[in-house]
Rosetta silent file (secondary structure, phi, psi, omega in degrees, C-alpha in Angstrom):
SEQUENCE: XXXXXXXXXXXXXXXXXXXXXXXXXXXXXXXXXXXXXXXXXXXXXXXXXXXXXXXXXXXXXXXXXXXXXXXXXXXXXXXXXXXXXXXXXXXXXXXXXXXXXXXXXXXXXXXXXXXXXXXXXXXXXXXXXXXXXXXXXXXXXXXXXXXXXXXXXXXXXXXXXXXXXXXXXXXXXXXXXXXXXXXXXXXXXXXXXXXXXXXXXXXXXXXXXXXXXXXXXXXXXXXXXXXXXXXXXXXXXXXXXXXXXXXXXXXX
SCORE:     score description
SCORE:     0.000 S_00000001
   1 L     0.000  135.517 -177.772   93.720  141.819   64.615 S_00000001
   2 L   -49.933  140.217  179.317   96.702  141.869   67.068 S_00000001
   3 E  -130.310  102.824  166.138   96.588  137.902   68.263 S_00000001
   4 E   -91.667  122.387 -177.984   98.435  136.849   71.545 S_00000001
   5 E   -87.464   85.581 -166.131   99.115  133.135   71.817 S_00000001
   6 L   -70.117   78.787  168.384   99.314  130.754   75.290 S_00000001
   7 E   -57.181  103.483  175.312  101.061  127.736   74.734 S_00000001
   8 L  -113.722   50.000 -178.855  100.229  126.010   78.062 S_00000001
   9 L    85.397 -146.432   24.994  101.431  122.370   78.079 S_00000001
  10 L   -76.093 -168.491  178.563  100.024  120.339   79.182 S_00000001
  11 L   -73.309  148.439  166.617  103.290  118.872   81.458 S_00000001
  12 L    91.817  -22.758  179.289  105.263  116.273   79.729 S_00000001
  13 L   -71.703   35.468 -155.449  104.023  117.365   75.730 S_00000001
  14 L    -4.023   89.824  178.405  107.395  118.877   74.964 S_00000001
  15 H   -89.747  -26.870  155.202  106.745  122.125   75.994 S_00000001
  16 H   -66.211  -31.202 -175.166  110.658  122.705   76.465 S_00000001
  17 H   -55.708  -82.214  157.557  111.354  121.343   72.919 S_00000001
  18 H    10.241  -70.269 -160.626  108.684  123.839   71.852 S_00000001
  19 H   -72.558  -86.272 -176.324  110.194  126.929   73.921 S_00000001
  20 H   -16.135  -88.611  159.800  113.536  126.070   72.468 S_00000001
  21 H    18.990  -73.802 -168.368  112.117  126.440   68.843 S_00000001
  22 H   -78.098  -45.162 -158.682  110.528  129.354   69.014 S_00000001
  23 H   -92.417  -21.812  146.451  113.469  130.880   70.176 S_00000001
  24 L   -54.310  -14.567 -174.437  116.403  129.348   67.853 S_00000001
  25 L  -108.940   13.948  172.149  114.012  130.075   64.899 S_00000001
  26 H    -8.665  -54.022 -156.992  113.567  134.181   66.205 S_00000001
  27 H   -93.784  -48.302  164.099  114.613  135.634   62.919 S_00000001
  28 H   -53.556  -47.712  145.725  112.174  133.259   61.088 S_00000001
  29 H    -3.992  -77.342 -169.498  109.427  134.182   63.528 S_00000001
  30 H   -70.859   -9.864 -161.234  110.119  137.892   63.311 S_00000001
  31 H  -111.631  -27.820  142.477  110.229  137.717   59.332 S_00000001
  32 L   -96.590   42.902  134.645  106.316  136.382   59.383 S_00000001
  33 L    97.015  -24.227 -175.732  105.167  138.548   61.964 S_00000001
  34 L   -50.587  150.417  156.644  105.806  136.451   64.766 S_00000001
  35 L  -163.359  128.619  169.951  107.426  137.086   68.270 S_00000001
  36 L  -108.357   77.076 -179.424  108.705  135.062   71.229 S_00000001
  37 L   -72.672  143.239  168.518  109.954  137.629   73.815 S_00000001
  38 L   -73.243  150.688 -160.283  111.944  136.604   76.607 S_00000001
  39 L  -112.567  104.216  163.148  110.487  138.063   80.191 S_00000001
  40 L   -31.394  -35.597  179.307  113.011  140.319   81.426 S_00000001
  41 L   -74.438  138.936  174.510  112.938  138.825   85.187 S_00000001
  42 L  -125.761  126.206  178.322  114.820  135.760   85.725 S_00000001
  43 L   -90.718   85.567 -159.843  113.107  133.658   88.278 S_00000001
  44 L   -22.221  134.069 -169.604  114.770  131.244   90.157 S_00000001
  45 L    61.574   17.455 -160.396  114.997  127.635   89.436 S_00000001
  46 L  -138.367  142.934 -169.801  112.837  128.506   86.209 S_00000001
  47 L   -79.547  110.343 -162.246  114.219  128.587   82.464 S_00000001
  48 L   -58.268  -28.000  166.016  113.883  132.160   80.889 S_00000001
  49 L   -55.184   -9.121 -170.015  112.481  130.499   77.769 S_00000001
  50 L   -76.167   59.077 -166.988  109.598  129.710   80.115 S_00000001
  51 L   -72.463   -5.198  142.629  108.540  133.393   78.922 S_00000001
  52 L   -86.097   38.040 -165.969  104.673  132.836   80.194 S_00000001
  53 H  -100.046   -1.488  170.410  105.890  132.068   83.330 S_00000001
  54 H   -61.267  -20.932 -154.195  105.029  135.185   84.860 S_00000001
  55 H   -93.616   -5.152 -161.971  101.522  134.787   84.178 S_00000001
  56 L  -134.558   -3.538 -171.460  100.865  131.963   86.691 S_00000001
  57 L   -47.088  109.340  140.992  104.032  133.579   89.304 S_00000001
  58 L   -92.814  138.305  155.566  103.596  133.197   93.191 S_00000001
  59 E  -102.960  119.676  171.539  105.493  134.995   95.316 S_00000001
  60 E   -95.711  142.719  143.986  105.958  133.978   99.373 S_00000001
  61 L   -48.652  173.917  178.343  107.601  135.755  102.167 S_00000001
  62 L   -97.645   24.480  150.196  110.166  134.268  104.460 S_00000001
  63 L  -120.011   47.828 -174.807  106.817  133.341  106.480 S_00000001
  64 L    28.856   37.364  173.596  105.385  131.510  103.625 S_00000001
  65 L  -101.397  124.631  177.609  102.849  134.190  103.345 S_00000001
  66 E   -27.119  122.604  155.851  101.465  134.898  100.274 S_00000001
  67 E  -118.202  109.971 -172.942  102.604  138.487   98.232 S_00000001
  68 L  -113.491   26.514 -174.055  100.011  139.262   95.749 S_00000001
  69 L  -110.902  -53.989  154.688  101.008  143.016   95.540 S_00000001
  70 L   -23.295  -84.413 -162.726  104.583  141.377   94.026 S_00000001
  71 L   -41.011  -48.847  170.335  102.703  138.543   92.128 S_00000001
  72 H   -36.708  -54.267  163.312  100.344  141.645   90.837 S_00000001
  73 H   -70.882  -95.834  172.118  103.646  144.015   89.419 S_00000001
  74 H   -10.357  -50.828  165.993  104.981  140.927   87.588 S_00000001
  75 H   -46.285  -59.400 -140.431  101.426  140.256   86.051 S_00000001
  76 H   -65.335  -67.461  170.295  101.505  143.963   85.356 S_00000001
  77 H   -13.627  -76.925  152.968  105.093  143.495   83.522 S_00000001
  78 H   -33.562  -53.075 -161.560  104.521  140.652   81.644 S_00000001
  79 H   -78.585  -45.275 -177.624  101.398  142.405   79.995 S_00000001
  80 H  -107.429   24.654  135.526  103.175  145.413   79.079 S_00000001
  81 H   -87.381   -0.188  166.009  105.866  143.964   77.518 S_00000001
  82 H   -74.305  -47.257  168.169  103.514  142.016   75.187 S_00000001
  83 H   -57.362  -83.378 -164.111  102.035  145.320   74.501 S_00000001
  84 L   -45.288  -12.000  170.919  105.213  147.149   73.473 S_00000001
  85 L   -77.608  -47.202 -161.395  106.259  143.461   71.080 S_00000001
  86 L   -85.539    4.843  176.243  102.399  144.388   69.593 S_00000001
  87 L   -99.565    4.442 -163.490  103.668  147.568   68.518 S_00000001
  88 L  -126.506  -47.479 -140.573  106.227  145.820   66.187 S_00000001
  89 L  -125.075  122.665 -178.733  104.560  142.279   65.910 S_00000001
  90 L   -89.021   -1.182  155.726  100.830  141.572   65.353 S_00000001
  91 E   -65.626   90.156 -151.342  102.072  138.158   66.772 S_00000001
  92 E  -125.926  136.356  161.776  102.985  137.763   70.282 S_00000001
  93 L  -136.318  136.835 -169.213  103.676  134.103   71.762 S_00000001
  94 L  -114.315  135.693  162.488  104.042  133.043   75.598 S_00000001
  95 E  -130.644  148.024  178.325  104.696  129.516   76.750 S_00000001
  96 L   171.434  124.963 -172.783  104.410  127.901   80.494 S_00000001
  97 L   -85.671  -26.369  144.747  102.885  124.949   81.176 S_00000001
  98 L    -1.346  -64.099  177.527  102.252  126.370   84.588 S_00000001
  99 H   -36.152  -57.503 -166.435   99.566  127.842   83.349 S_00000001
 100 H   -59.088   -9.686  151.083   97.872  124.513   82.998 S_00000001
 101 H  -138.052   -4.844  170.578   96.937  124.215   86.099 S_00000001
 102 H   -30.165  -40.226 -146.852   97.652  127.307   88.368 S_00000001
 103 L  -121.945   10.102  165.829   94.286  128.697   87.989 S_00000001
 104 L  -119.620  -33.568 -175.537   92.304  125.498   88.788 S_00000001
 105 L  -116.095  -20.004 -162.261   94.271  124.162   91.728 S_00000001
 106 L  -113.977   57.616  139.812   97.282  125.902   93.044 S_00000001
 107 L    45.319   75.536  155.771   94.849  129.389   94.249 S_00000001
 108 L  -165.507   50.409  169.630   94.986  132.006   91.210 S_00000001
 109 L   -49.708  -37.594  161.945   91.325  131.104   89.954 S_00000001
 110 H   -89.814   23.670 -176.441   90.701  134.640   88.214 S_00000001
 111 H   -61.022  -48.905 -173.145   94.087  134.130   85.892 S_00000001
 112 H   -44.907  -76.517  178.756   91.659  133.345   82.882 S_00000001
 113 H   -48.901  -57.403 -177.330   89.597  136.463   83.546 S_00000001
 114 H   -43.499  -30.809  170.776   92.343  138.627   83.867 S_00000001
 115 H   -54.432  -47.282 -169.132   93.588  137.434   80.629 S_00000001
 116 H   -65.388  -44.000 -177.020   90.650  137.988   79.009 S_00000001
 117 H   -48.502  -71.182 -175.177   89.931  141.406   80.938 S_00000001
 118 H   -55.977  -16.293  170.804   93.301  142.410   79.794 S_00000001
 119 H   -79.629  -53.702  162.219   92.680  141.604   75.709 S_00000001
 120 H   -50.846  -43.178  172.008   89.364  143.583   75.764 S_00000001
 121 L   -72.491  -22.234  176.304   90.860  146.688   76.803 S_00000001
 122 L  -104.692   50.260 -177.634   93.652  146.474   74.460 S_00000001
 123 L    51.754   16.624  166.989   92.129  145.319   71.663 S_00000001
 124 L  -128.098  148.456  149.861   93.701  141.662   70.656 S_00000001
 125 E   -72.471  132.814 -162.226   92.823  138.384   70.950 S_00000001
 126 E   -93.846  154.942  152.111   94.058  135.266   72.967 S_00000001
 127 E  -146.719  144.963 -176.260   94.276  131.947   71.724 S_00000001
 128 L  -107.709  101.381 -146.301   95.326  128.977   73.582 S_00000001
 129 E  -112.363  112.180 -156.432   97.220  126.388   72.574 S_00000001
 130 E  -112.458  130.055  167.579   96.785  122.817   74.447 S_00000001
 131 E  -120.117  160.601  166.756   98.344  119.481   73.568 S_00000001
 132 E  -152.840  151.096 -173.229   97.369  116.603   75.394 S_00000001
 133 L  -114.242  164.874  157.960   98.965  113.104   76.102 S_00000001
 134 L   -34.117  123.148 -172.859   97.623  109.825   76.752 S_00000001
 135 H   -60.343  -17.570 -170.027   96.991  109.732   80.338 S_00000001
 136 H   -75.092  -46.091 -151.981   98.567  106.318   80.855 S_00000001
 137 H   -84.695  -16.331 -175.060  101.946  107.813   79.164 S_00000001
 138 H   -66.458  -65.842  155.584  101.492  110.953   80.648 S_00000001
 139 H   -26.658  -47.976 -178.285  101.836  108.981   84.685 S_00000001
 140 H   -64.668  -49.231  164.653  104.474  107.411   83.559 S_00000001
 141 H   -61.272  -60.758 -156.466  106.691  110.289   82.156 S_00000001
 142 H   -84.314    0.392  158.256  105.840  112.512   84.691 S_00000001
 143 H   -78.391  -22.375  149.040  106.957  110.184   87.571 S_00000001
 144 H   -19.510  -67.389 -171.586  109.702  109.882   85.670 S_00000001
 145 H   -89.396  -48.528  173.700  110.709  113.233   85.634 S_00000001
 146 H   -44.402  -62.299  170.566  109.955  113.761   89.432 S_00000001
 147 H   -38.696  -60.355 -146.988  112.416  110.979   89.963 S_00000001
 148 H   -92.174  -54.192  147.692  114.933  112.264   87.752 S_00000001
 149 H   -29.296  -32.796 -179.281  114.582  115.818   89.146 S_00000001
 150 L    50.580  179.996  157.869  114.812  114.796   92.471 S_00000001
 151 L    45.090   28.470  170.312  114.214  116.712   96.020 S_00000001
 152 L  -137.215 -157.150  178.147  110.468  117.202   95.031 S_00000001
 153 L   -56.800  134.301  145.176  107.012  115.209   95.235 S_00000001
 154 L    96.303  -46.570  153.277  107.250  111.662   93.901 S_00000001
 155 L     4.027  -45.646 -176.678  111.154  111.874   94.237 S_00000001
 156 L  -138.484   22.318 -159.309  111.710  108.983   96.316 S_00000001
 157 L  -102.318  120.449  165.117  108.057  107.517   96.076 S_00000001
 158 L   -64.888  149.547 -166.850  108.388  104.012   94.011 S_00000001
 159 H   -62.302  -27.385  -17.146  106.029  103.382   90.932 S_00000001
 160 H   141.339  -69.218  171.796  104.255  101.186   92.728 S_00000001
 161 H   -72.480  -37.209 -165.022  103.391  104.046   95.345 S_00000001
 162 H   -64.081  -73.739  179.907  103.035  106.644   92.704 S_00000001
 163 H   -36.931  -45.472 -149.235  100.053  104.658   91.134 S_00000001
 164 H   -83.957  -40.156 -173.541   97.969  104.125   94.139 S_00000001
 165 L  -147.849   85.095 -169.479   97.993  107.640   94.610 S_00000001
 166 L   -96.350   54.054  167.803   99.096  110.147   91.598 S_00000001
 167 L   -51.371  -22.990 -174.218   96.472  113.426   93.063 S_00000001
 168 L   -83.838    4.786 -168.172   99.178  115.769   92.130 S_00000001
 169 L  -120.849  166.276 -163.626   98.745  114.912   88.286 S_00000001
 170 L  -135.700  107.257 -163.891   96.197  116.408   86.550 S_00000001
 171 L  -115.502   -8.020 -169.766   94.938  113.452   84.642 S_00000001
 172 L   -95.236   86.728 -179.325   91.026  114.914   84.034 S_00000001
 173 H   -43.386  -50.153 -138.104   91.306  117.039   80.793 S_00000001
 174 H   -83.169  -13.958 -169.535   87.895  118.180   79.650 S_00000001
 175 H   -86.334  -37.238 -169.392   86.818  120.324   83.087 S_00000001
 176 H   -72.475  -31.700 -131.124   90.094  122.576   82.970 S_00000001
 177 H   -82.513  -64.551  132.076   89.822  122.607   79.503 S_00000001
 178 H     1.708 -100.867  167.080   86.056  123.967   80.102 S_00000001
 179 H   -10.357  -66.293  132.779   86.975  126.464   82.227 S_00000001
 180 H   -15.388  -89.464 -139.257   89.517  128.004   79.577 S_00000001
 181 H   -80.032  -12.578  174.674   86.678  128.222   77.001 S_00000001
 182 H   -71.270   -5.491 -168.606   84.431  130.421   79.216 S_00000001
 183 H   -99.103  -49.947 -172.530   86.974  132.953   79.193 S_00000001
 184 H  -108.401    3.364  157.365   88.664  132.634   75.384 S_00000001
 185 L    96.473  121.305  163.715   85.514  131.393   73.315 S_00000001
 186 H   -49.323  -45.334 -163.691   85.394  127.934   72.108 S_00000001
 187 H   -88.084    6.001  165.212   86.887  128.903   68.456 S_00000001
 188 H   -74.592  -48.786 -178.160   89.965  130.137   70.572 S_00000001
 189 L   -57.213   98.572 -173.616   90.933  126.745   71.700 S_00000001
 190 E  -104.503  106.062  175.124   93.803  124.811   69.565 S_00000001
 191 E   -96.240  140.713 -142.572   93.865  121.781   71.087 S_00000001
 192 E  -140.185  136.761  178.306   96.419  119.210   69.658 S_00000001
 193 E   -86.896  125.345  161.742   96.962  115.025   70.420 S_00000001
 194 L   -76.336  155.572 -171.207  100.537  114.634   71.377 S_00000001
 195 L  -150.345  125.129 -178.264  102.515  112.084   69.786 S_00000001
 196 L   -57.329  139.966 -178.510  105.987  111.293   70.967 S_00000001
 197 L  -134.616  171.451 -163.718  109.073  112.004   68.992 S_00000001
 198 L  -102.435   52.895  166.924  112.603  111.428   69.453 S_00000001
 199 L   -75.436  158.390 -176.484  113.589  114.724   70.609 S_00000001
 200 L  -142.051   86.063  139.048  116.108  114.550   73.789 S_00000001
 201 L   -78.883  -34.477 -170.946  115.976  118.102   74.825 S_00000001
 202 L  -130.281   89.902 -179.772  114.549  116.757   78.535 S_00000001
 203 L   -65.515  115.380  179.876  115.815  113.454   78.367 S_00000001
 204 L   -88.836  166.978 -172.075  114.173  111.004   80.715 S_00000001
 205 L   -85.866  128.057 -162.940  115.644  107.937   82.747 S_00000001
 206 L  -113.314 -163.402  163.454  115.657  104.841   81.069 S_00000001
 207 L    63.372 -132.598  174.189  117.119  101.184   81.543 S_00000001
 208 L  -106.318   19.501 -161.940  117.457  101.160   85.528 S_00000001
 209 H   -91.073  -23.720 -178.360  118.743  104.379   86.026 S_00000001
 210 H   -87.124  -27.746 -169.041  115.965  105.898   87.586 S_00000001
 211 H   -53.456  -41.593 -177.517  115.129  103.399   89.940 S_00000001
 212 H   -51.213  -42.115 -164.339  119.677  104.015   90.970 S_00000001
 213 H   -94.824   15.602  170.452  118.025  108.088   91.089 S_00000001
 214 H  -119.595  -18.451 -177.493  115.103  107.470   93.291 S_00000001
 215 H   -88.204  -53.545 -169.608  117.449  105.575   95.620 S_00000001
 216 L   -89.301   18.503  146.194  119.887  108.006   96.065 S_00000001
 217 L   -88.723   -1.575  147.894  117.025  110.568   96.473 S_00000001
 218 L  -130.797   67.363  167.901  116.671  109.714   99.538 S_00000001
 219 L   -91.696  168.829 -162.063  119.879  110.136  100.959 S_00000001
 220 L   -91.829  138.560  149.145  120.021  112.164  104.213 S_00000001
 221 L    80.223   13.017  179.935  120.723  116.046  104.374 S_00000001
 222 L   -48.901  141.089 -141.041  121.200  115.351  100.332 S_00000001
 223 L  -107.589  170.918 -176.218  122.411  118.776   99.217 S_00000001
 224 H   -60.304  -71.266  175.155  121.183  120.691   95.334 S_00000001
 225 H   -28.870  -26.429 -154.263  124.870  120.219   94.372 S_00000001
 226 H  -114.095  -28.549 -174.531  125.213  116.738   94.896 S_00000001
 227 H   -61.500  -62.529  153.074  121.853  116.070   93.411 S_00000001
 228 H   -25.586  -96.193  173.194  122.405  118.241   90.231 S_00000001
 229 H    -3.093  -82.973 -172.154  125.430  115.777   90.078 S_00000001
 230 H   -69.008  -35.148  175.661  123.986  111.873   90.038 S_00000001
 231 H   -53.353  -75.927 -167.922  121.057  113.733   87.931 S_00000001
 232 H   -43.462  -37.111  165.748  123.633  114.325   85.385 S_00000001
 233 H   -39.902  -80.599  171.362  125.458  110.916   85.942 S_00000001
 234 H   -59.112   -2.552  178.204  121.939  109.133   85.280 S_00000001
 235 H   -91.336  -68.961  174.576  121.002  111.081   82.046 S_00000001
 236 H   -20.751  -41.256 -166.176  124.450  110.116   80.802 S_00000001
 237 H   -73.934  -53.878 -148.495  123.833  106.562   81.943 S_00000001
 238 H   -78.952  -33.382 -149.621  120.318  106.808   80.064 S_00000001
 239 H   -88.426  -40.368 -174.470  121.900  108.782   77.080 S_00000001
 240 H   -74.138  -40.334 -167.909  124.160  105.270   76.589 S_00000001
 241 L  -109.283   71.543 -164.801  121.329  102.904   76.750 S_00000001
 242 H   -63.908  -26.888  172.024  118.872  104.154   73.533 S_00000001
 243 H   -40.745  -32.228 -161.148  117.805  100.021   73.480 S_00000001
 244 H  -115.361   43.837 -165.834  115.426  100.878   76.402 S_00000001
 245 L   -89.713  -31.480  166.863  113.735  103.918   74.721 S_00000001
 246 L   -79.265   16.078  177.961  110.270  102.514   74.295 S_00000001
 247 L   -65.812  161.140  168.304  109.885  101.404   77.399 S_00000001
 248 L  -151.487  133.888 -147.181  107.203  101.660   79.710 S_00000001
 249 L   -72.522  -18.161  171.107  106.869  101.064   83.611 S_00000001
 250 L   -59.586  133.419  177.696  103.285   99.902   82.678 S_00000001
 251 L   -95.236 -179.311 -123.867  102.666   96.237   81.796 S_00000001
 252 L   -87.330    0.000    0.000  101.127   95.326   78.716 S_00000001
């Protein structure tokens, strides 16, 4: 049976590492049956390996009003290029970590059914593919990253502030998780423990360097360009000091 596969994070479980992978090993992939198509549409700010990223896609107006006839063609897209890949492949796999939480908090609550909707009429099966990290390591990394990223949530917010109030991380596994299985069937579900490795594809800030990149996130009128910039500056800086790689802003 045709099998389509969601790798959906969770955030921080190197789900770019992952994406990379699949798509440097293509011709091994494609040689067992496999396939990781790329989503024609390139979406702004968003990494074209992120090739389930369609599946979780809002679109606004330039009155920050929802377009769900847009989001809705994109779905529509997405879907039928996995069907034409199933006419080659009985393997088809999408990653976005997106996914992970689009459809419990950020107002796309039938994404599940539609998946599911969309497998019964064509005949294959979903499976979902979950990793999950320790919640302690996960706060840490992903404040981290927020930091290091800049000119978004948490961006100029100190750890210290982060902790008292991290609402925007999605630290309670087993309810989304739930959720999921009402749609794809408990025996769908591969869920996986993450366990860090010394991959650097999305390097994070180590030593003092993020604290230097949370400061000079909040300079005024700070522009993408300049930001891009001291981001790169601090990974370098980070890239130099491998001594501080196990660190962790928690204490002991």
């Amino acid at each position: 049976m045709k099998t389509l596969y969601l790798h959906i994070g969770t955030p921080k479980t190197a789900t770019t590492s992952l994406q990379h992978f699949c798509e440097e090993n293509e011709t091994i992939f494609k040689e067992n049956n496999y396939c990781y198509p790329l989503f024609p549409r390139k979406f702004r700010h968003i990494n074209i390996l992120r090739n389930g990223f369609f599946l979780s896609y809002k679109c606004y107006d330039e009155n920050g009003d929802r377009r769900e006839q847009e989001e809705e063609a994109c779905f529509r897209q997405g879907m039928d290029m996995v069907l034409e890949h199933f006419r080659t492949y009985d393997n088809v796999i999408l990653s976005d970590e997106s996914m992970w939480s689009v459809a419990f908090k950020r107002g796309k609550p039938e994404l599940w059914e539609k998946i599911r909707r969309e497998a019964d009429e064509n005949n294959y099966r979903v499976k979902v593919i979950v990793y999950l990290r320790r919640q302690d390591s996960l706060a840490d990394s992903w404040w981290n990253q927020k930091v290091k990223n800049g000119k978004r949530i948490y961006a100029t917010s100190s750890w210290e502030d982060f902790t008292r109030d991290p609402s925007l991380l999605e630290l309670h596994y087993y309810e989304p998780i739930k959720r999921i299985e009402q749609y794809i069937g408990k025996e769908n579900m591969i869920l996986r423990r993450f366990v860090i490795s010394n991959e650097d594809r999305n390097i994070r800030l180590f030593g003092n360097t993020h604290e230097i990149k949370r400061v000079l996130n909040m300079l005024p009128e700070l522009s993408d360009a300049d930001n891009l910039f001291f981001k790169r500056i601090t990974i370098s800086m980070s890239e130099q000091r491998t001594e501080h790689k196990g660190e962790t802003m928690f204490s002991a």
